[in-house]
C-alpha positions as CSV (number, residue, x, y, z in Angstrom):
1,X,8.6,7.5,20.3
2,X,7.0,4.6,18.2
3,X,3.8,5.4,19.5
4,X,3.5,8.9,18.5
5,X,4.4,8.0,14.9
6,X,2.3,8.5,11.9
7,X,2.3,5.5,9.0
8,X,0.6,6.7,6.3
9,X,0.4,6.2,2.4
10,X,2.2,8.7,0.4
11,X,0.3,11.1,-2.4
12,X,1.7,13.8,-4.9
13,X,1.0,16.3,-2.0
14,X,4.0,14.6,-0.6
15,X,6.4,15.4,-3.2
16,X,8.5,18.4,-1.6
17,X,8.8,16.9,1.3
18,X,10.0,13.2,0.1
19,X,12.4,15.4,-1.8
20,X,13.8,17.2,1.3
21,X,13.8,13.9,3.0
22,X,16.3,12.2,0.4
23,X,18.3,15.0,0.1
24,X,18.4,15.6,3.1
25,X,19.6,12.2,4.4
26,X,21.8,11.5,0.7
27,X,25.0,11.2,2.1
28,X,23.6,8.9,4.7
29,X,21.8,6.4,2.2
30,X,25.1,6.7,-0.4
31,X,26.8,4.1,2.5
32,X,23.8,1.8,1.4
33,X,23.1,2.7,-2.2
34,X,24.1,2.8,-5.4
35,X,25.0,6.0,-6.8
36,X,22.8,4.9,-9.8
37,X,20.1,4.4,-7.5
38,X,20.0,7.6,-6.0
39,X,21.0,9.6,-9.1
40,X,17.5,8.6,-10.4
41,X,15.7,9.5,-7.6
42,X,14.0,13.1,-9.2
43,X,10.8,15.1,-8.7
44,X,9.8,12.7,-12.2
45,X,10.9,9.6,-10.7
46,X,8.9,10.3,-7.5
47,X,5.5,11.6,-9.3
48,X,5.9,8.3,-11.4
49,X,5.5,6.1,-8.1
50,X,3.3,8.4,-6.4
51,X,1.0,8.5,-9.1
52,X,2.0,4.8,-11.4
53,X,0.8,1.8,-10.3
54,X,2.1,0.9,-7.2
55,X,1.0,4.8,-5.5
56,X,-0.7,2.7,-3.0
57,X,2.9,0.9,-1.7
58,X,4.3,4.0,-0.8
59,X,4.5,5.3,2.6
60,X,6.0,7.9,5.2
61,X,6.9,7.7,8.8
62,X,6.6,11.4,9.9
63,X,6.4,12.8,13.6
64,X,3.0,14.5,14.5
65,X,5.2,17.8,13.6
66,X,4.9,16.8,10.6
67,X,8.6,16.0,9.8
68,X,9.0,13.1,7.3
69,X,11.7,10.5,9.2
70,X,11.1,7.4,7.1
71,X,9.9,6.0,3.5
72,X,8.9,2.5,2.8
73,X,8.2,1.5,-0.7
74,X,6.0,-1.2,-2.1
75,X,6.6,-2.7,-5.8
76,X,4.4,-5.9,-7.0
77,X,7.0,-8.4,-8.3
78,X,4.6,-10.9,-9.4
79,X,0.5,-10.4,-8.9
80,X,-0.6,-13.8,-9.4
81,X,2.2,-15.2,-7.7
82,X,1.0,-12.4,-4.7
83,X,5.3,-11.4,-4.6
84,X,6.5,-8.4,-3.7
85,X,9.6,-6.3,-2.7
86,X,9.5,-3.6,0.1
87,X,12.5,-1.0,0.2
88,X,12.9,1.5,2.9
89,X,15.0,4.2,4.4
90,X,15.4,5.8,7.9
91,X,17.1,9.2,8.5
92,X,19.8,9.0,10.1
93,X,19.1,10.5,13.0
94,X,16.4,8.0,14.0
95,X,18.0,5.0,13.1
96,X,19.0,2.4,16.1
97,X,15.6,3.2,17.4
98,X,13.2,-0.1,16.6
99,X,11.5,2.4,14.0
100,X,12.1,0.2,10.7
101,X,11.3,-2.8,12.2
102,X,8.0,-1.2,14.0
103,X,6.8,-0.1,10.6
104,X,8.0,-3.0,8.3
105,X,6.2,-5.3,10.5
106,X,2.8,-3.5,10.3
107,X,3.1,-3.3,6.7
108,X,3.7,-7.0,6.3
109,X,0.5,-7.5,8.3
110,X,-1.3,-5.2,6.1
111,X,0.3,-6.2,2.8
112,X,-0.7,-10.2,4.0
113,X,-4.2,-8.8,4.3
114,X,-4.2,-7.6,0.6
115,X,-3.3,-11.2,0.2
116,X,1.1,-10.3,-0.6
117,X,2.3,-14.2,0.3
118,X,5.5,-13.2,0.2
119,X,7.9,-10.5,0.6
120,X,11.9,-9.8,-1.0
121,X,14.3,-7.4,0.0
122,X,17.4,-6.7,-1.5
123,X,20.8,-5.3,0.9
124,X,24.1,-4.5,0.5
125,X,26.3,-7.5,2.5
126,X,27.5,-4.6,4.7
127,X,24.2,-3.2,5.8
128,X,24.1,-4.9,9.3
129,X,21.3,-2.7,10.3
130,X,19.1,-3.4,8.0
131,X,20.0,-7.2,8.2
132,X,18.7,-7.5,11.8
133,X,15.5,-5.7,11.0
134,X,14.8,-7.5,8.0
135,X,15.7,-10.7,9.9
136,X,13.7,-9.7,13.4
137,X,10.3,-9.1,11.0
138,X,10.8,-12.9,9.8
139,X,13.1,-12.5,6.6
140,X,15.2,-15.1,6.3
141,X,18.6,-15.2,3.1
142,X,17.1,-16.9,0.7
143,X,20.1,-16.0,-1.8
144,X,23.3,-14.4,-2.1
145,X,23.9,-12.6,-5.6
146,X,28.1,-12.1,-5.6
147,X,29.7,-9.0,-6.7
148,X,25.8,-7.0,-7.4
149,X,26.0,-3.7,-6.5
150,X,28.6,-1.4,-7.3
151,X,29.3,1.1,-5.0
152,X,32.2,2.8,-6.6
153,X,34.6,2.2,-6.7
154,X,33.8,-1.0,-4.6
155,X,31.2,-3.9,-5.6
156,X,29.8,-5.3,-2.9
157,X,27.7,-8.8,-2.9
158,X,24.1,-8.5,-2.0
159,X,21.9,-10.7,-0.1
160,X,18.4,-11.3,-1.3
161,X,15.7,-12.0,2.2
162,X,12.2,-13.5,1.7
163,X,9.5,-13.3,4.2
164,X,6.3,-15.6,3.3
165,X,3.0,-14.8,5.6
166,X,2.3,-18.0,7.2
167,X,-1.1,-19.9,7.4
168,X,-2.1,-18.8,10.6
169,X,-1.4,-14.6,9.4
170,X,-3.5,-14.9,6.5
171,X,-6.0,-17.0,8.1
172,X,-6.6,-14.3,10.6
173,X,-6.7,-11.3,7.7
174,X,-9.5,-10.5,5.5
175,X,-8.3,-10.7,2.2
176,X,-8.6,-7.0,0.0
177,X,-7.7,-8.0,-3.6
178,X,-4.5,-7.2,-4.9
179,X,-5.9,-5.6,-8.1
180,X,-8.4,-3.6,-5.7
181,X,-5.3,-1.9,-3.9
182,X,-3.5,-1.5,-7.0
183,X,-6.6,0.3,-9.3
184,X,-7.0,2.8,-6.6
Protein backbone atom coordinates (compact mmCIF):
# COMPACT_ATOMS: atom_id res chain seq x y z
CA UNK A 1 0.00 0.00 0.00
CA UNK A 2 2.79 2.63 0.84
CA UNK A 3 3.90 2.54 -2.60
CA UNK A 4 0.80 3.50 -4.23
CA UNK A 5 0.45 6.60 -1.95
CA UNK A 6 0.36 10.09 -3.03
CA UNK A 7 2.37 12.92 -0.59
CA UNK A 8 1.61 15.95 -1.72
CA UNK A 9 1.36 19.73 -0.42
CA UNK A 10 -2.00 20.88 0.32
CA UNK A 11 -3.80 24.09 -1.54
CA UNK A 12 -7.24 25.91 -0.95
CA UNK A 13 -8.54 23.33 -3.63
CA UNK A 14 -8.21 21.00 -0.79
CA UNK A 15 -10.44 22.55 1.52
CA UNK A 16 -13.73 20.18 1.31
CA UNK A 17 -12.01 17.45 1.42
CA UNK A 18 -9.58 18.20 4.58
CA UNK A 19 -12.88 19.03 6.00
CA UNK A 20 -14.50 15.68 5.29
CA UNK A 21 -11.32 14.11 6.35
CA UNK A 22 -11.49 15.64 10.03
CA UNK A 23 -14.88 15.18 10.37
CA UNK A 24 -14.82 12.31 9.27
CA UNK A 25 -12.23 10.78 11.51
CA UNK A 26 -13.34 13.35 14.79
CA UNK A 27 -14.20 10.89 17.11
CA UNK A 28 -11.06 9.01 16.33
CA UNK A 29 -8.60 12.12 16.93
CA UNK A 30 -10.86 13.32 20.23
CA UNK A 31 -8.81 10.04 22.01
CA UNK A 32 -5.71 12.17 21.03
CA UNK A 33 -6.89 15.78 21.13
CA UNK A 34 -8.01 18.38 22.82
CA UNK A 35 -11.49 19.27 22.41
CA UNK A 36 -10.15 22.96 22.09
CA UNK A 37 -8.00 21.82 19.42
CA UNK A 38 -10.41 20.39 17.32
CA UNK A 39 -13.27 22.82 18.12
CA UNK A 40 -11.00 25.32 16.18
CA UNK A 41 -10.44 23.34 13.39
CA UNK A 42 -13.15 25.38 10.68
CA UNK A 43 -13.36 26.09 6.99
CA UNK A 44 -11.41 29.78 8.44
CA UNK A 45 -8.93 28.00 10.35
CA UNK A 46 -8.00 25.69 7.46
CA UNK A 47 -7.93 28.60 4.58
CA UNK A 48 -5.70 30.49 7.16
CA UNK A 49 -2.93 27.65 6.99
CA UNK A 50 -3.60 26.81 3.55
CA UNK A 51 -3.20 30.14 2.43
CA UNK A 52 -0.93 31.96 5.73
CA UNK A 53 2.52 31.51 5.90
CA UNK A 54 3.28 28.17 6.44
CA UNK A 55 0.72 26.89 3.15
CA UNK A 56 3.86 25.20 1.98
CA UNK A 57 4.03 22.69 5.38
CA UNK A 58 0.87 21.36 4.73
CA UNK A 59 0.37 18.03 3.20
CA UNK A 60 -2.16 15.01 2.38
CA UNK A 61 -1.66 11.33 2.08
CA UNK A 62 -4.48 10.33 -0.33
CA UNK A 63 -4.86 7.02 -2.31
CA UNK A 64 -4.68 7.33 -6.17
CA UNK A 65 -8.68 7.30 -5.75
CA UNK A 66 -8.29 10.19 -4.64
CA UNK A 67 -9.48 9.62 -0.95
CA UNK A 68 -7.55 11.86 1.60
CA UNK A 69 -6.15 9.16 4.46
CA UNK A 70 -3.62 11.42 6.20
CA UNK A 71 -2.63 15.27 6.99
CA UNK A 72 0.73 16.33 8.16
CA UNK A 73 1.28 19.87 9.15
CA UNK A 74 4.36 22.04 9.18
CA UNK A 75 4.63 25.29 11.53
CA UNK A 76 8.18 27.22 11.58
CA UNK A 77 8.93 27.56 15.42
CA UNK A 78 12.00 29.55 14.99
CA UNK A 79 13.43 30.54 11.30
CA UNK A 80 16.83 31.47 12.20
CA UNK A 81 17.17 28.91 14.66
CA UNK A 82 15.89 26.53 11.38
CA UNK A 83 12.97 24.83 14.39
CA UNK A 84 10.10 23.46 13.57
CA UNK A 85 6.98 21.37 14.73
CA UNK A 86 5.27 18.74 12.46
CA UNK A 87 1.63 17.44 13.59
CA UNK A 88 -0.14 14.75 11.82
CA UNK A 89 -3.15 12.55 11.78
CA UNK A 90 -4.03 9.13 10.20
CA UNK A 91 -7.66 7.88 9.70
CA UNK A 92 -8.37 5.42 11.52
CA UNK A 93 -8.80 2.90 9.27
CA UNK A 94 -5.15 3.09 8.05
CA UNK A 95 -3.52 3.34 11.11
CA UNK A 96 -1.11 0.24 12.26
CA UNK A 97 0.00 0.28 8.74
CA UNK A 98 3.78 1.99 8.67
CA UNK A 99 1.84 4.93 6.87
CA UNK A 100 2.83 7.82 9.46
CA UNK A 101 6.19 6.82 9.82
CA UNK A 102 6.64 6.30 5.75
CA UNK A 103 5.56 9.88 5.27
CA UNK A 104 7.05 11.64 8.38
CA UNK A 105 10.36 10.28 7.40
CA UNK A 106 10.26 11.65 3.80
CA UNK A 107 9.23 14.90 5.07
CA UNK A 108 12.08 15.17 7.53
CA UNK A 109 14.35 14.49 4.55
CA UNK A 110 12.77 17.06 2.67
CA UNK A 111 12.25 19.66 5.42
CA UNK A 112 16.43 18.95 6.19
CA UNK A 113 16.86 19.96 2.62
CA UNK A 114 15.05 23.31 3.15
CA UNK A 115 17.74 23.45 5.78
CA UNK A 116 14.77 22.61 9.12
CA UNK A 117 17.81 21.39 11.85
CA UNK A 118 15.42 20.36 13.89
CA UNK A 119 12.03 18.99 14.44
CA UNK A 120 9.41 18.99 17.82
CA UNK A 121 6.40 17.17 18.27
CA UNK A 122 4.04 17.40 20.93
CA UNK A 123 1.80 13.90 22.24
CA UNK A 124 -0.51 13.07 24.65
CA UNK A 125 1.51 10.48 27.37
CA UNK A 126 -1.12 7.92 26.21
CA UNK A 127 -0.63 8.07 22.49
CA UNK A 128 1.59 4.87 22.13
CA UNK A 129 1.10 4.88 18.49
CA UNK A 130 2.26 7.87 17.76
CA UNK A 131 5.27 7.51 20.29
CA UNK A 132 6.76 4.56 18.25
CA UNK A 133 6.55 6.41 15.07
CA UNK A 134 7.82 9.49 16.30
CA UNK A 135 10.61 7.51 18.01
CA UNK A 136 11.25 4.89 14.81
CA UNK A 137 11.80 8.41 12.49
CA UNK A 138 14.65 9.44 15.12
CA UNK A 139 12.62 11.53 17.80
CA UNK A 140 13.91 11.17 20.85
CA UNK A 141 11.79 12.91 24.64
CA UNK A 142 13.50 15.70 25.05
CA UNK A 143 10.88 16.89 27.80
CA UNK A 144 7.94 16.02 29.72
CA UNK A 145 5.40 18.96 30.35
CA UNK A 146 3.12 17.47 33.52
CA UNK A 147 -0.52 17.82 33.63
CA UNK A 148 -0.61 19.82 29.67
CA UNK A 149 -3.44 18.90 27.95
CA UNK A 150 -6.80 18.63 29.15
CA UNK A 151 -8.82 16.16 27.76
CA UNK A 152 -11.91 16.62 29.81
CA UNK A 153 -12.57 15.78 32.09
CA UNK A 154 -8.99 14.18 32.36
CA UNK A 155 -5.44 16.14 32.04
CA UNK A 156 -3.08 14.14 30.72
CA UNK A 157 0.94 14.98 30.80
CA UNK A 158 2.52 15.46 27.37
CA UNK A 159 5.74 14.60 26.08
CA UNK A 160 7.69 17.00 23.96
CA UNK A 161 10.12 14.72 21.05
CA UNK A 162 12.97 16.49 19.03
CA UNK A 163 14.49 15.08 16.02
CA UNK A 164 17.80 17.16 14.86
CA UNK A 165 19.05 16.26 11.01
CA UNK A 166 22.45 15.09 11.59
CA UNK A 167 25.68 16.16 9.71
CA UNK A 168 25.77 13.52 7.37
CA UNK A 169 21.63 14.30 6.24
CA UNK A 170 22.30 17.81 5.53
CA UNK A 171 25.55 17.18 4.05
CA UNK A 172 23.94 15.08 1.42
CA UNK A 173 20.82 17.73 0.82
CA UNK A 174 20.91 20.78 -1.22
CA UNK A 175 19.92 23.41 0.86
CA UNK A 176 16.48 25.53 -0.53
CA UNK A 177 16.16 28.57 1.74
CA UNK A 178 13.79 28.55 4.41
CA UNK A 179 12.44 32.06 3.46
CA UNK A 180 12.28 30.70 -0.28
CA UNK A 181 9.77 27.83 0.82
CA UNK A 182 7.95 30.03 2.97
CA UNK A 183 7.37 33.32 0.36
CA UNK A 184 5.89 30.82 -2.06
Amino acid sequence: MKRSLIIRQATEADLNSILLFEFRNRRWFSQFLPKHVLRKQTESYFKYLLNGRCKNLQYLVVLPSGELIGRFSGQVLDAKQRTMEVSYRIASEFTNRGIARFVLKRLLMLWASYGITEVYAQVADHNNASMKVLMSCGFYVSERQENSINFDPDIHDSLVFKWAASEEVTALMPIVELHEVLAN
